[in-house]
TIMI-2910 file (N, C-alpha, C, CB; in pm, 1 decimal, decimal comma, always signed):
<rs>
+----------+----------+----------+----------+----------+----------+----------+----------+----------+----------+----------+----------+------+
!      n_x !      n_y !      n_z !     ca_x !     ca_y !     ca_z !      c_x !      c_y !      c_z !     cb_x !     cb_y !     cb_z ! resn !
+----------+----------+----------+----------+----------+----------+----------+----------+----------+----------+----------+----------+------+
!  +5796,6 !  -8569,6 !  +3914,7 !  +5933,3 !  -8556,5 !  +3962,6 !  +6015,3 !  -8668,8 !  +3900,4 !  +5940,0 !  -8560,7 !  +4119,2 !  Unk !
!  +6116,7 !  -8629,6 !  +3870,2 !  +6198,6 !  -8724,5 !  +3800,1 !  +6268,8 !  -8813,0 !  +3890,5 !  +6293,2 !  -8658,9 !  +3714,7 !  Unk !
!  +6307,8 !  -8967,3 !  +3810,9 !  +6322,1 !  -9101,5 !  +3894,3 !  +6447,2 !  -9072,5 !  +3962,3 !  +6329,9 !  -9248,6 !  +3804,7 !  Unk !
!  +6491,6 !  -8977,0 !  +3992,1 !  +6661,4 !  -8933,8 !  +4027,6 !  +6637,2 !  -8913,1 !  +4148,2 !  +6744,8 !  -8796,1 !  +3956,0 !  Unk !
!  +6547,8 !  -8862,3 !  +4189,6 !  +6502,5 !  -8740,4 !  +4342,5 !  +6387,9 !  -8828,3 !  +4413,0 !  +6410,3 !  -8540,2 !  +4286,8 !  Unk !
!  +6433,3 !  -8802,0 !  +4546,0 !  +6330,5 !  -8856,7 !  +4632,4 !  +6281,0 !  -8712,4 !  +4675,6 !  +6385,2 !  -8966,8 !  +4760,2 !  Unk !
!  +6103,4 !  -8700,2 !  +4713,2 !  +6055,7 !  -8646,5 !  +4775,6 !  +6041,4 !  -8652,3 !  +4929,8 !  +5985,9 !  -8650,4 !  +4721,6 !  Unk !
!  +6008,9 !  -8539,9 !  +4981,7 !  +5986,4 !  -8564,3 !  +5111,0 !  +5891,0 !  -8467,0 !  +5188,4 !  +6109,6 !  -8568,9 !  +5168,9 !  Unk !
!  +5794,1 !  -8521,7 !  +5265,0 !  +5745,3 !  -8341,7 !  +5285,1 !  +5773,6 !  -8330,7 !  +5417,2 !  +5564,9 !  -8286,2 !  +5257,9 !  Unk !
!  +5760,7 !  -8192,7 !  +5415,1 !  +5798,1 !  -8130,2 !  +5566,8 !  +5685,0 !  -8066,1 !  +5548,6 !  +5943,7 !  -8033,3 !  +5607,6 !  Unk !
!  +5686,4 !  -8032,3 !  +5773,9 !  +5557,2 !  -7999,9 !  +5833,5 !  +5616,4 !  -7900,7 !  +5934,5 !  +5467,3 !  -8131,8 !  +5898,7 !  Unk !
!  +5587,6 !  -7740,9 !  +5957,8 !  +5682,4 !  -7682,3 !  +6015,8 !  +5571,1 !  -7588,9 !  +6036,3 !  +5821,1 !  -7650,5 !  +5948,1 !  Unk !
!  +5608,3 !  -7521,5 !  +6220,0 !  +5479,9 !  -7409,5 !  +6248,2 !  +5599,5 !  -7310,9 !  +6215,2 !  +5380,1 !  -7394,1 !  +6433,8 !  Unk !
!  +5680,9 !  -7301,4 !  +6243,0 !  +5779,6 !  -7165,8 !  +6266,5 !  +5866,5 !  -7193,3 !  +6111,6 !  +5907,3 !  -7175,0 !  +6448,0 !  Unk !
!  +5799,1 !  -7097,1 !  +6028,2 !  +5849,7 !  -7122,2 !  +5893,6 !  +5987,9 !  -7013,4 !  +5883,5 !  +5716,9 !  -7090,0 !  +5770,4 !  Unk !
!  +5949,9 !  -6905,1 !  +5946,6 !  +6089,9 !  -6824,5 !  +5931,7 !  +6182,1 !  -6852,5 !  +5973,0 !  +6102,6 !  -6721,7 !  +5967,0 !  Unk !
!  +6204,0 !  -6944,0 !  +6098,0 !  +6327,4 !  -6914,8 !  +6165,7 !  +6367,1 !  -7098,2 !  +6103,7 !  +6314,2 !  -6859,2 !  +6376,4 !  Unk !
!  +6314,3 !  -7173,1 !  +6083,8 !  +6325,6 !  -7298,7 !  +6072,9 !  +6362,0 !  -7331,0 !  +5939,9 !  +6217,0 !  -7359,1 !  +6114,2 !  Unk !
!  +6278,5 !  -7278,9 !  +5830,9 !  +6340,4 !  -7254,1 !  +5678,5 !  +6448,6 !  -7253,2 !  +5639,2 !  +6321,9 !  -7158,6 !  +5628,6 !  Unk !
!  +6542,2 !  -7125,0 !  +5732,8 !  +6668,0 !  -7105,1 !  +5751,8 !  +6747,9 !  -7159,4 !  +5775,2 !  +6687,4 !  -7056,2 !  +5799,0 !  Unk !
!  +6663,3 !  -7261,5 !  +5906,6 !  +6817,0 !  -7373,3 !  +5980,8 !  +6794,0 !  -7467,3 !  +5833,6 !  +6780,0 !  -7507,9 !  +6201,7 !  Unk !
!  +6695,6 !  -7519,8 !  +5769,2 !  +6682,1 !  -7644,8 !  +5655,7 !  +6828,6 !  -7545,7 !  +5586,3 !  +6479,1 !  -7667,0 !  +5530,0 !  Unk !
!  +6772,7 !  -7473,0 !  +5501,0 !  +6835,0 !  -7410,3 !  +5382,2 !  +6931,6 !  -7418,8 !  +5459,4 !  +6795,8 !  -7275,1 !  +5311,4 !  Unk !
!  +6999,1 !  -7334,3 !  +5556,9 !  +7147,5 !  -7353,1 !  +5574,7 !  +7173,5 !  -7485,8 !  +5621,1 !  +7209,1 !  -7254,5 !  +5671,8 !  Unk !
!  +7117,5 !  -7576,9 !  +5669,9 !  +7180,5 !  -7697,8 !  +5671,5 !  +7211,3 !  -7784,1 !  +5548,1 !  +7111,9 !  -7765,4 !  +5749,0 !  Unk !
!  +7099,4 !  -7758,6 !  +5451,1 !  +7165,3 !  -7845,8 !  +5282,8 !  +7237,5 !  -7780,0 !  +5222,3 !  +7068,5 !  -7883,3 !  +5158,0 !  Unk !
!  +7268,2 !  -7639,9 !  +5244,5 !  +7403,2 !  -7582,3 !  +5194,2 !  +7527,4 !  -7651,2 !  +5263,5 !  +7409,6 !  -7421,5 !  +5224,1 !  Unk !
!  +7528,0 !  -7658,6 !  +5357,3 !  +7677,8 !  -7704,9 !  +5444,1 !  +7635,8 !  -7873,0 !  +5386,6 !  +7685,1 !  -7669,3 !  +5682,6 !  Unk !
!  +7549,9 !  -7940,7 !  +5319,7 !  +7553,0 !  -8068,7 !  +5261,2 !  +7598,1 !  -8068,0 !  +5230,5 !  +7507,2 !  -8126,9 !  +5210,8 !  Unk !
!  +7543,0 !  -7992,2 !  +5071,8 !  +7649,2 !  -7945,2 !  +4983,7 !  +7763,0 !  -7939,1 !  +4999,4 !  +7640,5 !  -7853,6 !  +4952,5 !  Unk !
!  +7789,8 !  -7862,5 !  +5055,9 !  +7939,3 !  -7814,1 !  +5073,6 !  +8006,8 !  -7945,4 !  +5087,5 !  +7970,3 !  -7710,5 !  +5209,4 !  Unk !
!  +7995,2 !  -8011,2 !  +5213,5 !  +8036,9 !  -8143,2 !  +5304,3 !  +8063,6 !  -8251,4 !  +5168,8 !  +7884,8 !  -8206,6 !  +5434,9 !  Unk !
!  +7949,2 !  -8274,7 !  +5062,1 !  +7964,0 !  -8361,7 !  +4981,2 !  +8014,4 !  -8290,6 !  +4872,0 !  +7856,3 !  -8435,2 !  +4962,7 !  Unk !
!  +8063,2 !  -8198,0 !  +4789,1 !  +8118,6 !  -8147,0 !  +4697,9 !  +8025,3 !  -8149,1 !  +4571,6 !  +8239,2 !  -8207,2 !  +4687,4 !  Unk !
!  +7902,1 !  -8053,5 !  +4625,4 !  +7732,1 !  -8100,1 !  +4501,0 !  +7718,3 !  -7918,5 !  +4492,0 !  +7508,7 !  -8225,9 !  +4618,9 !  Unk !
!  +7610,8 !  -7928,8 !  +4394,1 !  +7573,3 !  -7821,1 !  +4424,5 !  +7375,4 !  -7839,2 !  +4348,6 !  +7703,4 !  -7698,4 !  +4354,5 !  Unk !
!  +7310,0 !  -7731,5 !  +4414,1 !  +7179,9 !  -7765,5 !  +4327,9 !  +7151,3 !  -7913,3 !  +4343,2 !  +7198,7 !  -7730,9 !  +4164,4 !  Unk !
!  +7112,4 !  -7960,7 !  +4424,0 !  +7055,5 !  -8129,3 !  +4416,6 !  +6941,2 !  -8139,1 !  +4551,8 !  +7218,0 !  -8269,4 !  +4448,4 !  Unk !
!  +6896,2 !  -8033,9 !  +4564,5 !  +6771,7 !  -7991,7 !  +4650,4 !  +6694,4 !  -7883,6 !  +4595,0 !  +6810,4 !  -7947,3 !  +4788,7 !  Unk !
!  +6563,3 !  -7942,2 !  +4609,5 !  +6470,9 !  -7823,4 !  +4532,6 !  +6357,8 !  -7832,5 !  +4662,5 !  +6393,7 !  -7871,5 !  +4335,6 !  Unk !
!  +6329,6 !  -7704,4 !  +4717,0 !  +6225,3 !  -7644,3 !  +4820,8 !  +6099,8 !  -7594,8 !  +4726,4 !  +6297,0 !  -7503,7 !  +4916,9 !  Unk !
!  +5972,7 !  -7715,1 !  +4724,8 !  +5878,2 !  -7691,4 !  +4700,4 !  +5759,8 !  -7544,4 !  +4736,1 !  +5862,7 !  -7793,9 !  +4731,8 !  Unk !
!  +5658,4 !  -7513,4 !  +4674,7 !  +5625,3 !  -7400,4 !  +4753,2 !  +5559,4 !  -7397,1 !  +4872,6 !  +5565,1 !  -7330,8 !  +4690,6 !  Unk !
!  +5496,3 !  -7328,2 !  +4920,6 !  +5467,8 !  -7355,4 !  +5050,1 !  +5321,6 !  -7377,3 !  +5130,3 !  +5526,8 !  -7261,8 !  +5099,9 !  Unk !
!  +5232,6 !  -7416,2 !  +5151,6 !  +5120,6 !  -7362,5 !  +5183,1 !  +5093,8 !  -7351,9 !  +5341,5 !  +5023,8 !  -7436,2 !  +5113,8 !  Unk !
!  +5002,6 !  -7305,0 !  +5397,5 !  +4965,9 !  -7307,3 !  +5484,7 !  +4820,0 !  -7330,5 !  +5537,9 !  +5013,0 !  -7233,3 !  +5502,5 !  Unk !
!  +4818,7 !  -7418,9 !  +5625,7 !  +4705,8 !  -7463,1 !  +5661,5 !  +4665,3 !  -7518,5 !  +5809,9 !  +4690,4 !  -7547,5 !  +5575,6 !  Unk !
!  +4593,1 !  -7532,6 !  +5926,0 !  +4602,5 !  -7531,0 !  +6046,7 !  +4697,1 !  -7490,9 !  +6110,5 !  +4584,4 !  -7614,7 !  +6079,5 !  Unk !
!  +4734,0 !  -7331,1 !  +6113,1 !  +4900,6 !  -7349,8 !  +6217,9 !  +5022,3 !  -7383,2 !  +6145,6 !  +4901,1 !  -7486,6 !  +6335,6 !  Unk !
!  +5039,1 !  -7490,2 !  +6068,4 !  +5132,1 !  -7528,7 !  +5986,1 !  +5154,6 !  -7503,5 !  +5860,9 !  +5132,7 !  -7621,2 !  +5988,3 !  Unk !
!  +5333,6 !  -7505,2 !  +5851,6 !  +5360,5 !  -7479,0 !  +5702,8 !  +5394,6 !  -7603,2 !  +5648,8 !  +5473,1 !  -7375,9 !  +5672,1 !  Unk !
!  +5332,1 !  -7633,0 !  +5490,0 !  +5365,3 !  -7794,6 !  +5466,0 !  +5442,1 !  -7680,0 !  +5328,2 !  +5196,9 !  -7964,3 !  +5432,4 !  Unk !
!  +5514,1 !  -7862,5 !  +5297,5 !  +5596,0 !  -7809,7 !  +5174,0 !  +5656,7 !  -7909,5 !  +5154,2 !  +5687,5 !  -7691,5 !  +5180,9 !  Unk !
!  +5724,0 !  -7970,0 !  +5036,2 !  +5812,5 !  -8082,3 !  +4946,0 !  +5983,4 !  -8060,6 !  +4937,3 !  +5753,4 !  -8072,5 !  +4776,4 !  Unk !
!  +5987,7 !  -8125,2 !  +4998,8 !  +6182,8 !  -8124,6 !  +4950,3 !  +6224,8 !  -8248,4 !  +4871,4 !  +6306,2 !  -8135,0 !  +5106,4 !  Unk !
!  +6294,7 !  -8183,9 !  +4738,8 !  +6330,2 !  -8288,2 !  +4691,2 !  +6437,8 !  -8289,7 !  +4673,7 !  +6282,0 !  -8320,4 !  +4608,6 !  Unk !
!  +6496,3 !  -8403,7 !  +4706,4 !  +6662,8 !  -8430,0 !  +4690,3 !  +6716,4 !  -8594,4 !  +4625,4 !  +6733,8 !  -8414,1 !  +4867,5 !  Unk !
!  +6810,8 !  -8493,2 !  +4542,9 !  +6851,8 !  -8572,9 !  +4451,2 !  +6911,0 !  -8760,9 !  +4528,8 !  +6979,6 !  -8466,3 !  +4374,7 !  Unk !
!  +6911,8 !  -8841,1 !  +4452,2 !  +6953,4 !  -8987,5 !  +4501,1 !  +7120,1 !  -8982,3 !  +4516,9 !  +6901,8 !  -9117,0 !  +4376,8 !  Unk !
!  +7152,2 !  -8842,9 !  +4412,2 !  +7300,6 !  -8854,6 !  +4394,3 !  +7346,6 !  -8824,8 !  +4596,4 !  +7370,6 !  -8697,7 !  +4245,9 !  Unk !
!  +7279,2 !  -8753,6 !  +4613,8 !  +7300,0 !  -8718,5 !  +4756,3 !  +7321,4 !  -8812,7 !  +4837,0 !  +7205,6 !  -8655,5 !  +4809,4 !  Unk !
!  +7188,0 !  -8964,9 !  +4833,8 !  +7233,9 !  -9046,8 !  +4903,9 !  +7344,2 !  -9118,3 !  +4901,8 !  +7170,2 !  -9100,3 !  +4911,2 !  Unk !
!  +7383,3 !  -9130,2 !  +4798,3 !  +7467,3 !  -9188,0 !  +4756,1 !  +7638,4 !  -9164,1 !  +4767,5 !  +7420,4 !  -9186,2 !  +4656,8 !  Unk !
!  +7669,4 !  -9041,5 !  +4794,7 !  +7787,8 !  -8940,8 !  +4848,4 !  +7749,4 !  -8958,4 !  +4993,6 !  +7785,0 !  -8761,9 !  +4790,0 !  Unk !
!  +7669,8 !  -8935,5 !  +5032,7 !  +7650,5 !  -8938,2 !  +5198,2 !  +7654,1 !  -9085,8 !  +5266,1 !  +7496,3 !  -8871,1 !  +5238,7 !  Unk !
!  +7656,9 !  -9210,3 !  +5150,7 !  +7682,6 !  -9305,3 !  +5261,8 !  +7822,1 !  -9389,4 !  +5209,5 !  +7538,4 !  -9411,9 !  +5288,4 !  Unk !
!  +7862,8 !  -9295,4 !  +5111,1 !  +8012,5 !  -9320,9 !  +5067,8 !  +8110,7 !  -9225,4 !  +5208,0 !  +8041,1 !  -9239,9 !  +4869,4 !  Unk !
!  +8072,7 !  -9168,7 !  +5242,4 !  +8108,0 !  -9016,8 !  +5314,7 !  +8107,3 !  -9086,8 !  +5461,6 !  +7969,0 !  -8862,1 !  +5290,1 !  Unk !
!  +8008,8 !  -9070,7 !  +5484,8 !  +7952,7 !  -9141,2 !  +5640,1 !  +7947,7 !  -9293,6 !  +5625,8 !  +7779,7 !  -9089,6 !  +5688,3 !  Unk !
!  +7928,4 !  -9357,6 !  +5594,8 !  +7924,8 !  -9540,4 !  +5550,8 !  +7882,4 !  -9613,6 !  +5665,9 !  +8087,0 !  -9617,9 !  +5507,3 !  Unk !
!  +7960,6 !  -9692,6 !  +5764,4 !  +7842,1 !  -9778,5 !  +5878,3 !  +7768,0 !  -9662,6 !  +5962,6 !  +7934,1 !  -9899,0 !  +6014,6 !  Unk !
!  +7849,7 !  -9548,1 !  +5994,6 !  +7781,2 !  -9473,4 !  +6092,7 !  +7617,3 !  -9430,8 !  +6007,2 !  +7892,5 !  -9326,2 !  +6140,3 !  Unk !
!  +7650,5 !  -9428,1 !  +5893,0 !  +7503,2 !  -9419,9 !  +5806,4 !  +7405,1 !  -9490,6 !  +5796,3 !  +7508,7 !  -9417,8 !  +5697,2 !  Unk !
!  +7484,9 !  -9618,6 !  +5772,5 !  +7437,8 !  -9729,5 !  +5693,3 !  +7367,7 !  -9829,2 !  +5806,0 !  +7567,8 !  -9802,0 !  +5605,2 !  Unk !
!  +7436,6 !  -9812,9 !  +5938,9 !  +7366,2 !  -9909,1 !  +6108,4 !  +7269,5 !  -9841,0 !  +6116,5 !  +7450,2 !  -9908,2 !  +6282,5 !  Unk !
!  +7176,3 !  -9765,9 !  +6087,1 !  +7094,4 !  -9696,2 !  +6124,6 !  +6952,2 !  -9805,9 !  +6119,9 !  +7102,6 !  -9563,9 !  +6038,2 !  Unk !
!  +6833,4 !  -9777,9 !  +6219,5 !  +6793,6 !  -9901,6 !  +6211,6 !  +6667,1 !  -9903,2 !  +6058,3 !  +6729,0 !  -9941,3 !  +6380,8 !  Unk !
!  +6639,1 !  -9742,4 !  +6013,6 !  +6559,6 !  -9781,5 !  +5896,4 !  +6613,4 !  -9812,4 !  +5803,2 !  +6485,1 !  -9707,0 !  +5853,6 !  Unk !
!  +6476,4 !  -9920,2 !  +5759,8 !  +6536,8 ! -10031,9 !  +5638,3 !  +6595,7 !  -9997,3 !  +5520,4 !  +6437,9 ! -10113,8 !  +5582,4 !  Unk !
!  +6539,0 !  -9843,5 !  +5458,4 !  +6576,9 !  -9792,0 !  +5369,5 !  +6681,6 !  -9698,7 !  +5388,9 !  +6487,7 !  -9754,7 !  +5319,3 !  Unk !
!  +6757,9 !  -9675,4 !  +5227,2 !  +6858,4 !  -9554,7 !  +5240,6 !  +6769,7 !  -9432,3 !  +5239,6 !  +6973,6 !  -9545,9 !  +5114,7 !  Unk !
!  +6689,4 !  -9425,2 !  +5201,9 !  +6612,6 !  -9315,0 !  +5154,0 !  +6517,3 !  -9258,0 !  +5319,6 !  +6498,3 !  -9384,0 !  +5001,6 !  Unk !
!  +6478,2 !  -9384,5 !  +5420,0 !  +6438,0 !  -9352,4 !  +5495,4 !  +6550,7 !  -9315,3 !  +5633,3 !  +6344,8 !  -9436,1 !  +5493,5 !  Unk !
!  +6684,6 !  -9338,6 !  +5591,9 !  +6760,0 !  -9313,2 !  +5685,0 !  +6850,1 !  -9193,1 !  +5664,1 !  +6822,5 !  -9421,7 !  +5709,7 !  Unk !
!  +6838,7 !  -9125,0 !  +5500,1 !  +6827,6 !  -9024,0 !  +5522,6 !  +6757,6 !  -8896,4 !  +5595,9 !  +6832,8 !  -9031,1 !  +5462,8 !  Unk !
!  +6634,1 !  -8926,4 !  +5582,3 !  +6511,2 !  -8832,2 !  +5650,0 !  +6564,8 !  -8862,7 !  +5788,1 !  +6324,5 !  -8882,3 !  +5621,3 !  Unk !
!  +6591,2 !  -8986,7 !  +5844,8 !  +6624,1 !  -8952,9 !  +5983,1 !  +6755,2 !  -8900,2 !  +6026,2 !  +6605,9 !  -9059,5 !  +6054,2 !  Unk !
!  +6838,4 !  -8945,2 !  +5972,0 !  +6955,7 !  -8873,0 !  +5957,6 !  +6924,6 !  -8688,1 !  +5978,7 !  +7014,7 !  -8920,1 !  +5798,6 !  Unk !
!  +6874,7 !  -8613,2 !  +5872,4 !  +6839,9 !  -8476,9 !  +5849,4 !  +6729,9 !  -8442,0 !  +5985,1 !  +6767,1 !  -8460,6 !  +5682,8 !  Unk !
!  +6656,7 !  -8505,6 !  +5983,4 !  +6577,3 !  -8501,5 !  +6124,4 !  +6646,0 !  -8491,5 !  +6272,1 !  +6499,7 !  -8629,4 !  +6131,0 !  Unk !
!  +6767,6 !  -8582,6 !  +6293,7 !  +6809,6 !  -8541,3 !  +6362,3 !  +6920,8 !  -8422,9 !  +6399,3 !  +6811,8 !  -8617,4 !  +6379,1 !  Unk !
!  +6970,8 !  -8384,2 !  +6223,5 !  +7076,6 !  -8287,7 !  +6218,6 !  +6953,3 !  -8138,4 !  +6223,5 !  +7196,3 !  -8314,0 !  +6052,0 !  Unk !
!  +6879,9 !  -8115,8 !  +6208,3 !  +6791,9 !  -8059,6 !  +6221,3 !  +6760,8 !  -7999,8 !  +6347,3 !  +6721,9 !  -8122,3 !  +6180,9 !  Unk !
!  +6698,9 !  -8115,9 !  +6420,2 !  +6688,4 !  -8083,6 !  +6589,6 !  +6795,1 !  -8058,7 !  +6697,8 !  +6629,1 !  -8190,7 !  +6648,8 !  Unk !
!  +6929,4 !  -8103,0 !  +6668,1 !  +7033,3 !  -8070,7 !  +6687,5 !  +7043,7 !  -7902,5 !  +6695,1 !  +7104,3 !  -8139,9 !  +6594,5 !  Unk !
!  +7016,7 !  -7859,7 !  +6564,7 !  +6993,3 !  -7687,8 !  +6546,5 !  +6898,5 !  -7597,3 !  +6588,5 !  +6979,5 !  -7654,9 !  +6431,0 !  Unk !
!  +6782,8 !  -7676,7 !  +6664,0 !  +6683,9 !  -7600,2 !  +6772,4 !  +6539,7 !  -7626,3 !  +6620,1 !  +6757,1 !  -7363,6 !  +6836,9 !  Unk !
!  +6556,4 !  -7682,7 !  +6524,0 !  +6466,3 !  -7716,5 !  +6433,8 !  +6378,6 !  -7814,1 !  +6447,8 !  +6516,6 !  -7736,3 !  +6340,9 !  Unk !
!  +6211,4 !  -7794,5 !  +6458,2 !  +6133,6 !  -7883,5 !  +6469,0 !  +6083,6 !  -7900,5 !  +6371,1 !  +6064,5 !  -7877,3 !  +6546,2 !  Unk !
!  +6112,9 !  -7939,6 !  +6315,5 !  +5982,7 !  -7973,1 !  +6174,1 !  +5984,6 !  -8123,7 !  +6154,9 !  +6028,0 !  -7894,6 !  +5989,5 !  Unk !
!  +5915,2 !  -8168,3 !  +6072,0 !  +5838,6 !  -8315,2 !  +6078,5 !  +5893,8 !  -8312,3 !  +5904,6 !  +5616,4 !  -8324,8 !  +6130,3 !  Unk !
!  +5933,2 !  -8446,3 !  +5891,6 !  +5992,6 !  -8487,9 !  +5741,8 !  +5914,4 !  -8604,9 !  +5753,2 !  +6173,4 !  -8512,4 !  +5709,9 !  Unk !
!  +5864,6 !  -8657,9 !  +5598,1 !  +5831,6 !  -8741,4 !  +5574,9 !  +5844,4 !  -8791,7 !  +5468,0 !  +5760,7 !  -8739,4 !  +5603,5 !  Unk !
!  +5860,1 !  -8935,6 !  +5366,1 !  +5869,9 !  -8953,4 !  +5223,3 !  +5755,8 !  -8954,8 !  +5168,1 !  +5932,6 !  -9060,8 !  +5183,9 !  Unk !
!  +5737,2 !  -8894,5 !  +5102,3 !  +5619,6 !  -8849,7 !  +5005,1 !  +5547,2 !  -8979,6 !  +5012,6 !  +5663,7 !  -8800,1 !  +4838,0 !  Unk !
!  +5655,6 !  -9072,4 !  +4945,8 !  +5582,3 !  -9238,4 !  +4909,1 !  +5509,4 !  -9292,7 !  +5012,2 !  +5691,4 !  -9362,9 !  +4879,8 !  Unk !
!  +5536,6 !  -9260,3 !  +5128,3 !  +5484,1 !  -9321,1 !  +5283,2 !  +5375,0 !  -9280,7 !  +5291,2 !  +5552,5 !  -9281,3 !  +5418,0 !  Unk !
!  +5410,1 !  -9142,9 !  +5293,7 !  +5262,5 !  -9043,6 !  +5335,4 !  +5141,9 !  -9132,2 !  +5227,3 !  +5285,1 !  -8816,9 !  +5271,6 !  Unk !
!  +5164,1 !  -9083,9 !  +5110,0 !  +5056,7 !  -9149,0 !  +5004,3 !  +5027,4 !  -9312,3 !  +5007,7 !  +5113,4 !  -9118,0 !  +4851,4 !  Unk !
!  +5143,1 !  -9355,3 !  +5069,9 !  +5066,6 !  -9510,4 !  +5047,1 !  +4973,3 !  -9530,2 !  +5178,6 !  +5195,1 !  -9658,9 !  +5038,4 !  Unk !
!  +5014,3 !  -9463,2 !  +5279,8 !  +4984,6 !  -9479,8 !  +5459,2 !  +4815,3 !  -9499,8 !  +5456,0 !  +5038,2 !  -9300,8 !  +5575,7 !  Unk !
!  +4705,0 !  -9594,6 !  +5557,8 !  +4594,7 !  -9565,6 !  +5530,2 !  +4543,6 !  -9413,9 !  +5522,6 !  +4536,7 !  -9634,5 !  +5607,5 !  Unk !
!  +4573,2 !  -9357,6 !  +5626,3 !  +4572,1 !  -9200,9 !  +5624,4 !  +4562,3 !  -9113,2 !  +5548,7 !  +4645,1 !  -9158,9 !  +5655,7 !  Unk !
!  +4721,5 !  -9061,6 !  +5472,6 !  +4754,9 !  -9013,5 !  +5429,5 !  +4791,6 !  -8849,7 !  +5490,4 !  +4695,9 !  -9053,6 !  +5350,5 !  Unk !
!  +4825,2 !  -8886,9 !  +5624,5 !  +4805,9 !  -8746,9 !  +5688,7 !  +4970,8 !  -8773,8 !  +5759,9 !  +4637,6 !  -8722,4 !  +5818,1 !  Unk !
!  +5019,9 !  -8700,0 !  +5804,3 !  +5145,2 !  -8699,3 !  +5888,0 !  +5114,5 !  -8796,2 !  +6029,8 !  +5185,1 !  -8528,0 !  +5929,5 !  Unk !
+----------+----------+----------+----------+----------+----------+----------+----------+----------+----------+----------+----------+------+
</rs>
């Protein structure tokens, strides 16, 4: 993946109805920030119950979104921009009756784990 885009994976049991709230929520991003194409929905697999899968979104994104939103963005208490996006979307997410689990790729892989 190119140095532009952060990854992220998501963890979702209800892939149909939840897919939908994601996708229509980074369209109205879009929209909100004046982008287009700067999210790419990895494919999908399935495995215990759950659907995993990769979202990647562009840095240009963060970067409009805390020009856009700014302290209300930026007070947030994770350290990173990149991690206060995911919470940011996490909570615009659940807001919409959406449960799914986001995570940064980089976390997951460095974590002892490596599991959600």
């Amino acid at each position: 993946m190119p140095g532009n885009m952060i990854e992220i994976n998501v963890a979702v049991m209800n892939y149909d109805s939840d897919s939908k709230i994601l996708t229509g929520s980074l369209k109205e991003i879009e929209l909100m920030l004046h982008i287009k194409d700067k999210f790419i929905l990895g494919e999908t697999q399935f495995t215990f119950g759950w659907y995993f899968f990769t979202l990647s979104v562009s840095k240009e994104v963060l970067v409009k979104l805390v020009n856009l939103l700014g302290n209300e963005f930026l007070n947030m208490k994770e350290k990173s921009v990149e991690k206060k996006f995911v919470k940011w979307l996490t909570v615009k997410l659940k807001q919409l009756g959406c449960e799914m689990k986001l995570d940064l790729k980089s976390e997951i892989e460095t974590s002892k784990y490596g599991l959600f």
